[in-house]
N, CA, C and O of each residue as an XYZ file, in Angstrom:
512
protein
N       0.849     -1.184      0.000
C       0.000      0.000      0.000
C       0.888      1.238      0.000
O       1.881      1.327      0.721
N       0.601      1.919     -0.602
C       1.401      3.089     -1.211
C       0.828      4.509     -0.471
O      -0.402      4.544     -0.430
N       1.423      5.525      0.040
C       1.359      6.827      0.527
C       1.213      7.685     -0.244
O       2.004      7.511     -1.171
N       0.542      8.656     -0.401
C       1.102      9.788     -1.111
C       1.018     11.387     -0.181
O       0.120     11.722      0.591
N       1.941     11.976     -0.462
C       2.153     13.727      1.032
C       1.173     14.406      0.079
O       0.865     14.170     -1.090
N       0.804     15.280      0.917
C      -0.454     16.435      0.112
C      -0.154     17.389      1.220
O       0.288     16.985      2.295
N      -0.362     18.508      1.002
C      -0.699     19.961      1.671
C      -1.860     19.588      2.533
O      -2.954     19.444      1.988
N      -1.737     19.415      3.839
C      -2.968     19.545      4.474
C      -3.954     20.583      4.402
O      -5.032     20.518      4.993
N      -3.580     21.567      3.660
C      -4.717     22.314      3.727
C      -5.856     22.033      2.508
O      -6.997     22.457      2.324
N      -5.061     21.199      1.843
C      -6.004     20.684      0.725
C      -6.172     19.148      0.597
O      -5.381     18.339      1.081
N      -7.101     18.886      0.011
C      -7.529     17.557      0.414
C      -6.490     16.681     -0.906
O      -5.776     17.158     -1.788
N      -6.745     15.527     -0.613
C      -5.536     14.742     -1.981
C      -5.724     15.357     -3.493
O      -4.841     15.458     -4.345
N      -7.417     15.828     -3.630
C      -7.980     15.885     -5.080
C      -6.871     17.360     -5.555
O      -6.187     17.785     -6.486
N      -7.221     17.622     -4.449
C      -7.007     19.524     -4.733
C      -7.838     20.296     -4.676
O      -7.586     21.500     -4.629
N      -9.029     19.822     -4.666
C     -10.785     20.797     -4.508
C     -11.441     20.122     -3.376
O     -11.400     18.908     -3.180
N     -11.918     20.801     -2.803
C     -12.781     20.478     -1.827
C     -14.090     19.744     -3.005
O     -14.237     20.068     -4.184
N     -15.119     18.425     -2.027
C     -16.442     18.155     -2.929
C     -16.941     19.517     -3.162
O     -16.446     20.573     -2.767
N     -17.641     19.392     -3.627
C     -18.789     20.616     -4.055
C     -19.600     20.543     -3.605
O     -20.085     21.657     -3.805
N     -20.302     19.999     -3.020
C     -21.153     19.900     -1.998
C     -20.724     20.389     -0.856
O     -21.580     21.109     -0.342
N     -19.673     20.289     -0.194
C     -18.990     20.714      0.587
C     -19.098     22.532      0.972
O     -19.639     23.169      1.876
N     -18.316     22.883     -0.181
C     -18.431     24.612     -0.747
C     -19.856     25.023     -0.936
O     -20.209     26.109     -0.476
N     -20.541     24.410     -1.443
C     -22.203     25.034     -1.747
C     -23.108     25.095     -0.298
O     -24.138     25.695      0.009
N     -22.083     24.052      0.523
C     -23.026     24.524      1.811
C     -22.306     25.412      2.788
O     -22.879     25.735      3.829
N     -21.159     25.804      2.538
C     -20.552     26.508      3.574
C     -19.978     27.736      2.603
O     -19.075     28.423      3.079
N     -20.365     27.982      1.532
C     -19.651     29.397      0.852
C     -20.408     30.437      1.647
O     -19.847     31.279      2.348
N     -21.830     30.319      1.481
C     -22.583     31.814      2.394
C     -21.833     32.251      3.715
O     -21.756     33.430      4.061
N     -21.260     31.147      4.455
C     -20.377     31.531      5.683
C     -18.703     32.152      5.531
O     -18.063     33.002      6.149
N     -18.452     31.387      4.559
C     -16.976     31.789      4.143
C     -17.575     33.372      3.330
O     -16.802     34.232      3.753
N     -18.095     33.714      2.848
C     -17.761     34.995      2.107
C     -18.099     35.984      2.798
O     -17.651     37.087      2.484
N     -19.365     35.789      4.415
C     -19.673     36.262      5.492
C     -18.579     36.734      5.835
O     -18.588     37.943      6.065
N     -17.369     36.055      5.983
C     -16.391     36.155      6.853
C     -15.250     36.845      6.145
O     -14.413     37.487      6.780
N     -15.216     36.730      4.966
C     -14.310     37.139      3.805
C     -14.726     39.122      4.220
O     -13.905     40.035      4.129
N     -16.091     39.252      4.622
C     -16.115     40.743      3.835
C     -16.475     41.163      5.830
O     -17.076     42.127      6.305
N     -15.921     40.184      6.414
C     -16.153     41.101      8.035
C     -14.911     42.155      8.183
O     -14.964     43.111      8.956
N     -13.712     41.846      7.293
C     -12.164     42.966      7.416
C     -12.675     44.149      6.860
O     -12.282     45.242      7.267
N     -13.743     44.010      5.725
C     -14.097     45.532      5.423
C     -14.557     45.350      3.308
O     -14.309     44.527      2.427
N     -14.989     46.110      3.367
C     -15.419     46.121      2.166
C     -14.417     45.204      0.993
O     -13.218     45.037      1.214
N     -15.101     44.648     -0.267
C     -14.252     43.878     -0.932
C     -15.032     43.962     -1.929
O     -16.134     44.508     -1.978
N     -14.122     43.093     -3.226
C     -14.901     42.844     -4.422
C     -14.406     41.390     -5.206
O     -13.339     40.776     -5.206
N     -15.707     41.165     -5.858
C     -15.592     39.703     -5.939
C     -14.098     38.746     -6.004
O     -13.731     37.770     -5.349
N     -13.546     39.421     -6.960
C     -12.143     38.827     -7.637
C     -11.009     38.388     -6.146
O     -10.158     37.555     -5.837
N     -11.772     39.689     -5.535
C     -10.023     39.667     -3.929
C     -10.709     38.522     -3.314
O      -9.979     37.662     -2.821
N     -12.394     38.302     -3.233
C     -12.938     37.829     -2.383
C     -12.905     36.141     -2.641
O     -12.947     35.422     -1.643
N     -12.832     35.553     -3.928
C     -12.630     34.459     -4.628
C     -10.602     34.061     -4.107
O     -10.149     32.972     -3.754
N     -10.055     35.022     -4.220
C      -8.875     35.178     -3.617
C      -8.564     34.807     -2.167
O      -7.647     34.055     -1.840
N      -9.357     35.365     -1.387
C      -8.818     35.453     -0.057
C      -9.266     33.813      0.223
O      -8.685     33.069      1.014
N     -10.199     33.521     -0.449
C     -11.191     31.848     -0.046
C      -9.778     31.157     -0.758
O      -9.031     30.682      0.097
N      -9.407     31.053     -1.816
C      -8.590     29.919     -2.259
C      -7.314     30.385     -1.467
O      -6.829     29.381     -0.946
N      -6.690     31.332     -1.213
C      -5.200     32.075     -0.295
C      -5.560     30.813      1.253
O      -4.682     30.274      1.927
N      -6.812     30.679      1.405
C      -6.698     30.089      2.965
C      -7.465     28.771      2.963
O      -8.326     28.443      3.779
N      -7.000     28.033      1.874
C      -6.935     26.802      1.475
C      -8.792     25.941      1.038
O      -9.063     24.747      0.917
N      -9.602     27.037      0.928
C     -10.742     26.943      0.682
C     -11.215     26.378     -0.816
O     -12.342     26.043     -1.182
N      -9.843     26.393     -1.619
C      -9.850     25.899     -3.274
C     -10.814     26.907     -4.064
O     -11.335     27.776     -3.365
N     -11.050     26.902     -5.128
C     -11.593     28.165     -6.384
C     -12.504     28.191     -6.439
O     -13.064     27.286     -7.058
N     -13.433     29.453     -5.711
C     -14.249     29.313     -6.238
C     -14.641     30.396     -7.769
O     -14.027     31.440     -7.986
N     -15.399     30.034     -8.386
C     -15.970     30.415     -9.755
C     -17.093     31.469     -9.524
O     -18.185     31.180     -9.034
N     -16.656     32.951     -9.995
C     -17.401     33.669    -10.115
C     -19.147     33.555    -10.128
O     -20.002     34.208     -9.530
N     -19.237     32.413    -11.098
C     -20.961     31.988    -11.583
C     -21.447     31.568    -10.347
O     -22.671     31.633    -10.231
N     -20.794     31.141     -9.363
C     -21.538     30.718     -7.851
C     -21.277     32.001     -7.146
O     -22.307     32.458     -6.648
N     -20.369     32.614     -6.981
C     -19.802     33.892     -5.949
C     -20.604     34.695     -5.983
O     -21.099     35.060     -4.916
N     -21.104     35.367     -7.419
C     -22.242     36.564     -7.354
C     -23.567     36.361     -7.473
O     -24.230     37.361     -7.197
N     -24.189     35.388     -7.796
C     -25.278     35.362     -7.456
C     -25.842     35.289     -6.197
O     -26.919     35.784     -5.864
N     -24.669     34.315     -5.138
C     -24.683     34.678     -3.374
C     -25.057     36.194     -3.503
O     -26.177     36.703     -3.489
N     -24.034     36.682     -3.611
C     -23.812     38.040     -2.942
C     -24.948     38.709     -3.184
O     -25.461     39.444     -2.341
N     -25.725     38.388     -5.063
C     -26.751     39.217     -5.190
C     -28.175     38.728     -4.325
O     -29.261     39.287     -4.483
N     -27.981     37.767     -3.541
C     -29.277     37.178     -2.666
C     -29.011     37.683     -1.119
O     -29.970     37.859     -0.369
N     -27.588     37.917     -0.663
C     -27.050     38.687      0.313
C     -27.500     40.090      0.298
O     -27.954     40.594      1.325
N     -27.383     40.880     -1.015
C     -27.607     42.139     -1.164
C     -29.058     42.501     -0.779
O     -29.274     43.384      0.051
N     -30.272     41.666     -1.514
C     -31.382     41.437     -1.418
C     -31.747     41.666     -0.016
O     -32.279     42.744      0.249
N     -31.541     40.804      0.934
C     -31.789     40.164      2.184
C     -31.237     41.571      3.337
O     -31.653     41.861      4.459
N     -30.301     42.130      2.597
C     -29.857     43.319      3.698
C     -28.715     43.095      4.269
O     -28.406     43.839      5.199
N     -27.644     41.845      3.802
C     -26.607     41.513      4.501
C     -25.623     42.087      4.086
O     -24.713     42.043      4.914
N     -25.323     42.713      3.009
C     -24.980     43.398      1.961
C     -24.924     44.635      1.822
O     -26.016     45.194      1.930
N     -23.819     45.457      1.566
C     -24.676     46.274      0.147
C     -23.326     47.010     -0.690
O     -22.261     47.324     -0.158
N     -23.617     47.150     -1.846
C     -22.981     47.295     -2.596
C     -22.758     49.224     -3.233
O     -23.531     50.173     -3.367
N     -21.194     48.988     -3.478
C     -20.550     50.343     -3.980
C     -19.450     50.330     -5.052
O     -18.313     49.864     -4.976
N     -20.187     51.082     -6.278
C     -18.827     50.979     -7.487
C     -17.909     52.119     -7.328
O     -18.223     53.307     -7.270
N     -16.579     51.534     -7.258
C     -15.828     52.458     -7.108
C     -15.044     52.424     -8.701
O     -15.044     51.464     -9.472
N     -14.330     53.905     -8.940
C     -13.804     54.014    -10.445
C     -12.163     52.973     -9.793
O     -11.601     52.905     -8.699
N     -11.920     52.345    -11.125
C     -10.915     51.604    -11.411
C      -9.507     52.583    -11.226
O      -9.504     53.802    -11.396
N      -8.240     51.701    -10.813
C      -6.753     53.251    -11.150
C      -6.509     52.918    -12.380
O      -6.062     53.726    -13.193
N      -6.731     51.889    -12.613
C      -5.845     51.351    -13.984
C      -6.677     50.763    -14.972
O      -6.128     50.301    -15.972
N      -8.342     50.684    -14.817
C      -9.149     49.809    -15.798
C     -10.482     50.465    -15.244
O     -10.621     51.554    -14.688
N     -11.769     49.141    -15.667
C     -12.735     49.838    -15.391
C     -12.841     49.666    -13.498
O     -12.016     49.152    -12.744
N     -14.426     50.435    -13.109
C     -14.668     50.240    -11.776
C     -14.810     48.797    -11.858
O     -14.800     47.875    -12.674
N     -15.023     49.175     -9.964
C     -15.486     47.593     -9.421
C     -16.933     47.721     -8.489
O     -17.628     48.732     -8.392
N     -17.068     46.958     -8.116
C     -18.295     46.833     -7.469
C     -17.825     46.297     -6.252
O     -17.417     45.144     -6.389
N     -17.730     46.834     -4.880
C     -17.672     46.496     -3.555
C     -18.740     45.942     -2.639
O     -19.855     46.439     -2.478
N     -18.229     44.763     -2.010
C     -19.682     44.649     -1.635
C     -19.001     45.126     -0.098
O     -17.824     45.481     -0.028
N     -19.810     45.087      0.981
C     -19.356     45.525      2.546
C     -20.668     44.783      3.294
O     -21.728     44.777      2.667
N     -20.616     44.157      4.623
C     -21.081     43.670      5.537
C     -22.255     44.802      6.056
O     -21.953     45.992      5.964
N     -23.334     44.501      6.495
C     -24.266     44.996      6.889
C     -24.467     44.605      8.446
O     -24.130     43.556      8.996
N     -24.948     45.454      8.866
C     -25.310     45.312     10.829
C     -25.807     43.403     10.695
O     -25.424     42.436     11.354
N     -26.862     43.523      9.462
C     -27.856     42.351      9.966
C     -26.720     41.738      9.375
O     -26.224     40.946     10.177
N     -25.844     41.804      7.835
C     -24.661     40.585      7.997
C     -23.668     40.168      8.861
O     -23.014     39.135      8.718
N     -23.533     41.105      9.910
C     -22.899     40.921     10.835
C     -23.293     39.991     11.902
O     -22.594     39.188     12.520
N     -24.792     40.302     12.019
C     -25.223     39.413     13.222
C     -25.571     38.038     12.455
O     -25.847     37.090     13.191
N     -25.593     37.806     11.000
C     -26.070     36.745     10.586
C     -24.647     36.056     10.501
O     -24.692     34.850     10.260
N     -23.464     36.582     10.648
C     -22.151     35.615     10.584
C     -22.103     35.260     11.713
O     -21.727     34.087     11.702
N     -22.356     35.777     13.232
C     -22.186     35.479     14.312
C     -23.095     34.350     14.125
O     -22.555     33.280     13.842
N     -24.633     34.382     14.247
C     -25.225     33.304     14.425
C     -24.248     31.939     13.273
O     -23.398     31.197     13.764
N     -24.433     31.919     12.558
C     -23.505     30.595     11.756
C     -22.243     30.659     12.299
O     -21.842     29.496     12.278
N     -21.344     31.401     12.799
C     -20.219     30.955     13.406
C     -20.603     30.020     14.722
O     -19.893     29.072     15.059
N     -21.713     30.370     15.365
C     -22.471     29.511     16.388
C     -22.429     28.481     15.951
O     -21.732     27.520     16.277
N     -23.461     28.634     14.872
C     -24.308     27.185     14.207
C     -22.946     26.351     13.635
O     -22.886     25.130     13.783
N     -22.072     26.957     13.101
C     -21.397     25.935     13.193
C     -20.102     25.034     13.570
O     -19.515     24.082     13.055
N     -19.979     25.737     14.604
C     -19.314     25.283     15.927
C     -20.232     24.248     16.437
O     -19.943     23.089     16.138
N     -20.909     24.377     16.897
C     -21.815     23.632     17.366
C     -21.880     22.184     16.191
O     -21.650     21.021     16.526
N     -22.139     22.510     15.212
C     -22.157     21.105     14.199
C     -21.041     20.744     13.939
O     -21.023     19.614     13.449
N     -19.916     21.293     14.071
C     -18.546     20.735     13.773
C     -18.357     19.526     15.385
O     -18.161     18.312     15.453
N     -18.502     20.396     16.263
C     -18.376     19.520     17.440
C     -19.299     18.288     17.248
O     -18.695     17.221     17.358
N     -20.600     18.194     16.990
C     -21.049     17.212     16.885
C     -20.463     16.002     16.379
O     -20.178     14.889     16.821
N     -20.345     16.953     14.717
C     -19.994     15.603     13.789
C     -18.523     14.915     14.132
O     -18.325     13.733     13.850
N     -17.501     15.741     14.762
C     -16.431     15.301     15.225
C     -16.747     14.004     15.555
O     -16.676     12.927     14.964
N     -17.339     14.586     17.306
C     -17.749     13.510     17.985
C     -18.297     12.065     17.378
O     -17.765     10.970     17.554
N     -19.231     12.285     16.789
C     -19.497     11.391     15.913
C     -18.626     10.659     15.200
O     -18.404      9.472     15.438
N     -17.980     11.442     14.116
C     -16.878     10.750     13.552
C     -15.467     10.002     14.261
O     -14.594      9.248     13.830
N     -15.684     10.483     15.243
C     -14.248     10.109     15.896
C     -14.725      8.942     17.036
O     -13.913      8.095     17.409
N     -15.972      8.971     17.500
C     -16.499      7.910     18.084
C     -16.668      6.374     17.803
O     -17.253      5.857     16.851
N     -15.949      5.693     18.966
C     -15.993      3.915     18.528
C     -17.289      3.179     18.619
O     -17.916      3.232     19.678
N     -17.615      2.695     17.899
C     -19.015      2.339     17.279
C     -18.594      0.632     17.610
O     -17.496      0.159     17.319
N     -19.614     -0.076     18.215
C     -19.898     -1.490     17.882
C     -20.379     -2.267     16.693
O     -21.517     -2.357     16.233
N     -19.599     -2.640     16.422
C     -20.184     -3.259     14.839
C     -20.947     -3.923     15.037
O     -20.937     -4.775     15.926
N     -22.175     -3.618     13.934
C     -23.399     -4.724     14.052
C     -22.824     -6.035     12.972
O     -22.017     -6.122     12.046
N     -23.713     -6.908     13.666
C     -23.588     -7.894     12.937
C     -24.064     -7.880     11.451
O     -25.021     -7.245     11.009
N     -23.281     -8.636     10.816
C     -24.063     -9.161      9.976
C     -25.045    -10.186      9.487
O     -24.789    -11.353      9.781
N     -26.141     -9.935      8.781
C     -27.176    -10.414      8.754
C     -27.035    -11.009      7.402
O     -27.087    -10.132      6.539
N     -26.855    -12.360      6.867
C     -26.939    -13.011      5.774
C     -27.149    -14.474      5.302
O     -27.175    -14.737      4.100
């Protein structure tokens, strides 16, 4: 049986499942824009910089535009130095309190599933 070393911060594939990211991006980009205002490109950046793997614009802004919606959000184009503007998004009071609650929520489910996962289980029999 053969080994292979990988970067712990990334899994063997190199991408996290996708399933994985589709349920925890609304929290990661929560957290991405609590340092202060941002825009998509830094924000796709800062997620893969801290071993979160790529995410793809076509998922990133449509969040943000259901964030914006909701009030967690809100958005500011600023002119470009060197090209066109950008579009900033920045954290809102209620996105603020909505990252706290999921930093709760999922603390709380990480501990669980730990537990769970790391727990010695009696094997059932088999039935055949």
């Amino acid at each position: 049986m053969s080994t292979t070393n990988h970067d712990a911060s990334q899994p063997a594939g190199g991408e996290w499942p996708s399933d994985w990211l589709r349920a925890t991006l609304g929290l990661f980009v929560l957290r991405a824009l609590e340092a202060g205002p941002s825009y998509g490109y830094a924000i796709i950046g800062q997620l893969e910089q801290h071993g979160l793997g790529t995410i793809k614009g076509g998922t990133l802004y449509p969040l943000l535009t259901r964030y914006e919606a909701a009030g967690m959000v809100v958005t500011e184009w600023r002119p470009g130095e060197a090209g066109p503007g950008r579009k900033y998004f920045a954290l809102t009071e209620l996105g603020g309190t909505e990252l706290e609650r999921l930093r709760h929520d999922w603390a709380r489910f990480t501990e669980i599933s730990n537990n769970y996962l790391g727990a010695t289980r009696p094997r059932k029999e088999n039935i055949a």
